[in-house]
C-alpha positions as CSV (number, residue, x, y, z in Angstrom):
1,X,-9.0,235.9,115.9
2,X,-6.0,236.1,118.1
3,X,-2.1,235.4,116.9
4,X,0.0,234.0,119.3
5,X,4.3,234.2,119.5
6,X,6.4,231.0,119.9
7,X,10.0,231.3,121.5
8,X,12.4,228.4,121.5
9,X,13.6,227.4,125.1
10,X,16.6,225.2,126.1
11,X,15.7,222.7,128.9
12,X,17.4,223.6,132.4
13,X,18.8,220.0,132.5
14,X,20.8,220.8,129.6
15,X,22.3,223.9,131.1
16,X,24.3,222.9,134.1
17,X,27.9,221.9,132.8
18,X,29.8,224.7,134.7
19,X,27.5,224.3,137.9
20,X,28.4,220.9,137.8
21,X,32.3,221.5,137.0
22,X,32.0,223.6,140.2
23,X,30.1,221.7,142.4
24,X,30.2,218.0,141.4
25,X,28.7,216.7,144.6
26,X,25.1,218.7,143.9
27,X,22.5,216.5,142.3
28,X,20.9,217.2,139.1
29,X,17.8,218.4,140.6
30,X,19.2,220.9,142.8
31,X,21.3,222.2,140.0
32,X,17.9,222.5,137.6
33,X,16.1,224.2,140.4
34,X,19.1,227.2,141.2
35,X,19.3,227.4,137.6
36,X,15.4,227.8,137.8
37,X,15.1,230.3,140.6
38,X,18.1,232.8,138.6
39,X,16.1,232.9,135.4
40,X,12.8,234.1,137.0
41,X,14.7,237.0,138.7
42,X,16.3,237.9,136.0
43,X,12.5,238.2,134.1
44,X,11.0,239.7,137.0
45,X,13.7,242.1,137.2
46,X,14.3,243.1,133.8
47,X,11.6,242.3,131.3
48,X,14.0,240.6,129.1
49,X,11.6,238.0,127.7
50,X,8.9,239.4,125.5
51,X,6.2,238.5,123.7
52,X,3.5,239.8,121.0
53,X,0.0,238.4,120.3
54,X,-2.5,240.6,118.0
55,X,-6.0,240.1,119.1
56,X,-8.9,240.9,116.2
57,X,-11.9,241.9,119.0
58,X,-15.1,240.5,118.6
59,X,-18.8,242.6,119.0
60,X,-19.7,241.9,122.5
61,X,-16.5,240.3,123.4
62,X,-14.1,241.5,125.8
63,X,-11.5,239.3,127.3
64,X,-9.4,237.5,126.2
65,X,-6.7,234.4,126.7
66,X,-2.9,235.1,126.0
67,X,-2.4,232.1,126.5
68,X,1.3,231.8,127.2
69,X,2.9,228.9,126.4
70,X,4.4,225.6,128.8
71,X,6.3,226.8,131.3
72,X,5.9,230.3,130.7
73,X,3.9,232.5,132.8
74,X,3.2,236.7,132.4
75,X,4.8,239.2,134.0
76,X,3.5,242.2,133.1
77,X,1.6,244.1,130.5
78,X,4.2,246.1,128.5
79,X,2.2,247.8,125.9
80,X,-1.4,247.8,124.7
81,X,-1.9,249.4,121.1
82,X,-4.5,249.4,118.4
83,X,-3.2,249.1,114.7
84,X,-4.8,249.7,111.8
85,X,-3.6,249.1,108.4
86,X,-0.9,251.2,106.8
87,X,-1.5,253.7,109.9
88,X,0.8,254.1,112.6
89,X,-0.2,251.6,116.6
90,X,-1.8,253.9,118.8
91,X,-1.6,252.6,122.5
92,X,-4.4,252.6,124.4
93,X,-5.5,253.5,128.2
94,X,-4.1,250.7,130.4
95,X,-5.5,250.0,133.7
96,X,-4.0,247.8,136.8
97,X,-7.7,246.7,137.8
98,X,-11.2,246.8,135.9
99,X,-12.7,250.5,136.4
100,X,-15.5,251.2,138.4
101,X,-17.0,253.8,135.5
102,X,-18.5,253.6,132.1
103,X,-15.9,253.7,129.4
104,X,-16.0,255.6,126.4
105,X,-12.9,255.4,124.9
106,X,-10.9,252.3,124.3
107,X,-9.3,250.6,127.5
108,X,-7.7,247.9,128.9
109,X,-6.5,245.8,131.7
110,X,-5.1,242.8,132.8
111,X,-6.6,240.1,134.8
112,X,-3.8,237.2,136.3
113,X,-2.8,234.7,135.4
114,X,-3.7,235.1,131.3
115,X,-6.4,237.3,130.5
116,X,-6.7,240.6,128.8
117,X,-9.6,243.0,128.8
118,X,-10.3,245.3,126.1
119,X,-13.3,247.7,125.7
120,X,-13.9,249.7,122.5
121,X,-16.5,252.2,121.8
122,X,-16.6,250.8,118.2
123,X,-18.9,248.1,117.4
124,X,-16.9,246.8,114.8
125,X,-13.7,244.2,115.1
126,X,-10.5,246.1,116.1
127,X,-7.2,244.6,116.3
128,X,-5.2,245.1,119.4
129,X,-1.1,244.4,119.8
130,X,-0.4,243.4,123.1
131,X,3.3,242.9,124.6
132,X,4.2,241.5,127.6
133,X,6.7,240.1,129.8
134,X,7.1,236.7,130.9
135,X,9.4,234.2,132.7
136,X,10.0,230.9,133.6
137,X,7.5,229.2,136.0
138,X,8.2,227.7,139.7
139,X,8.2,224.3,138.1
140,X,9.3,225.2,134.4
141,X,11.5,222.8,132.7
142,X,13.2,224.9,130.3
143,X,14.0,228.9,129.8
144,X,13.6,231.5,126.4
145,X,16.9,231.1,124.6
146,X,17.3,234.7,125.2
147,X,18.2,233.6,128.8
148,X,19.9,230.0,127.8
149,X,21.8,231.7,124.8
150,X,22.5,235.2,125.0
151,X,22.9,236.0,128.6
152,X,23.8,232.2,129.9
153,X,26.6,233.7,132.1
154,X,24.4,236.0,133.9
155,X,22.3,232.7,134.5
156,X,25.1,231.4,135.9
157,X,26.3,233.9,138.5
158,X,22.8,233.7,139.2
159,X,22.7,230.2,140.2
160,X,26.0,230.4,141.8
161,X,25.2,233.3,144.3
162,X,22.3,231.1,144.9
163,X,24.7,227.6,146.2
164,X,27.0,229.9,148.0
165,X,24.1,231.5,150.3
166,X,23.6,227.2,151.2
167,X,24.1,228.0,155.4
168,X,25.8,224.5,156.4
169,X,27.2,222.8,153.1
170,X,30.7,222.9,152.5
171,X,30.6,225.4,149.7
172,X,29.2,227.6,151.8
173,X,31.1,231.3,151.2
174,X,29.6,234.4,152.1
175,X,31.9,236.5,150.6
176,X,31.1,234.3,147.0
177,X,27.9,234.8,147.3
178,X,28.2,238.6,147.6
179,X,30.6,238.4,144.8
180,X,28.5,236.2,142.1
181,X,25.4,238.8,143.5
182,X,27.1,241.3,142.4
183,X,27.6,240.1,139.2
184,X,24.3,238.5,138.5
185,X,22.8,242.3,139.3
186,X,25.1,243.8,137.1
187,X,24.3,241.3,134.4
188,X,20.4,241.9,134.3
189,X,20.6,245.2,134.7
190,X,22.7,245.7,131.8
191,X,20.8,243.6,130.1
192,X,17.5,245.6,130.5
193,X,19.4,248.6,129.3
194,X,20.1,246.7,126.0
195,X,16.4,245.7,125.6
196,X,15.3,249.1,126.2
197,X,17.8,250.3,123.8
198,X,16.9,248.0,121.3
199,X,13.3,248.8,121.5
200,X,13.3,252.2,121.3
201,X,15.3,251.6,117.9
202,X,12.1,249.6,116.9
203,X,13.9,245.8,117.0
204,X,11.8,243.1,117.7
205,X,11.8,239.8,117.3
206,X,8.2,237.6,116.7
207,X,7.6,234.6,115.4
208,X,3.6,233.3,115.6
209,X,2.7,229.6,117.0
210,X,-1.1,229.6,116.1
211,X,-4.3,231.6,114.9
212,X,-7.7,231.0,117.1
């Protein structure tokens, strides 16, 4: 049985007031896609987007689909931990590819774009928490609220340094897009700092989509 997370997203189309206030002659598109290419930096560079599925294993059955939702694809593998009931996780050996030697303990590792590996020494179902990162994709539509809501200006200064680094358009400003840059950096970076913060304080937010 596996237990997916759902996020609500905000479409990118419905997020470009102040780029358009700013730069009226830019069509919708172009808007959507600078708006596009600042929230996957922003996940890629800060994790900020998370998500939980819990995995129930099955005898003889070892990977598995996370299966992330439209427009979403992962990151990276944040944590890997077996739960039990009313006994604290306990995370598990994580690899970057499959090893090349028996196991006998459990393991795991991640295979791109969406599947999970684990191995347990026990024959019986275990259930496994995984957490991951995750962003927008190169043609997504829409972003995690987290990004559209809570940290919308850092989206913005994202876009912006974007259209000022535009070499031949009018709005062209090297100096703004150093500025906005700077900004957008600071933004995500303080933002990861919060995440991490508000982890380790044991927040986090999860709201399941569907059971397979």
């Amino acid at each position: 049985m596996i237990v997916y997370e759902s996020h609500p997203k905000t479409r990118f189309d419905e997020l470009t007031y102040d780029l358009e206030v700013d730069f009226p002659d830019l069509p919708l598109p172009s808007l959507v896609n600078y708006l596009r290419r600042a929230a996957i930096i922003m996940c890629r560079e800060s994790d900020l987007v998370r998500y939980k599925t819990e995995i129930t294993t099955q005898p003889g059955v070892y990977n598995y689909s996370l299966d992330p939702e439209d427009d979403t694809e992962i990151i990276a593998i944040l944590n890997v931990a077996k739960t039990r009931h009313n006994a604290p996780s306990q995370a598990i050996q994580r690899y970057t590819v499959r090893p090349e030697f028996a196991f006998k303990t459990d393991m795991s590792w991640f295979e791109a774009p969406s599947t999970i590996w684990l191995k347990t020494a026990s024959a019986k179902p275990e259930r496994f928490e995984i957490e991951y990162s995750a962003g927008p994709t190169r043609t997504a539509c829409s972003v995690d609220n987290v990004i559209a809501n809570d940290y919308y200006e850092t989206l913005i200064n994202g876009a912006k340094s974007i259209i000022f680094e535009l070499v031949g358009k009018e709005f062209f400003s090297l100096s703004g897009a150093q500025e906005y840059r700077r900004r957008f950096i600071h933004g995500y970076q303080t933002a990861k700092v919060e995440m991490m913060t508000r982890n380790q304080k044991g927040y986090f937010r999860m709201g399941y989509r569907r059971v397979m």
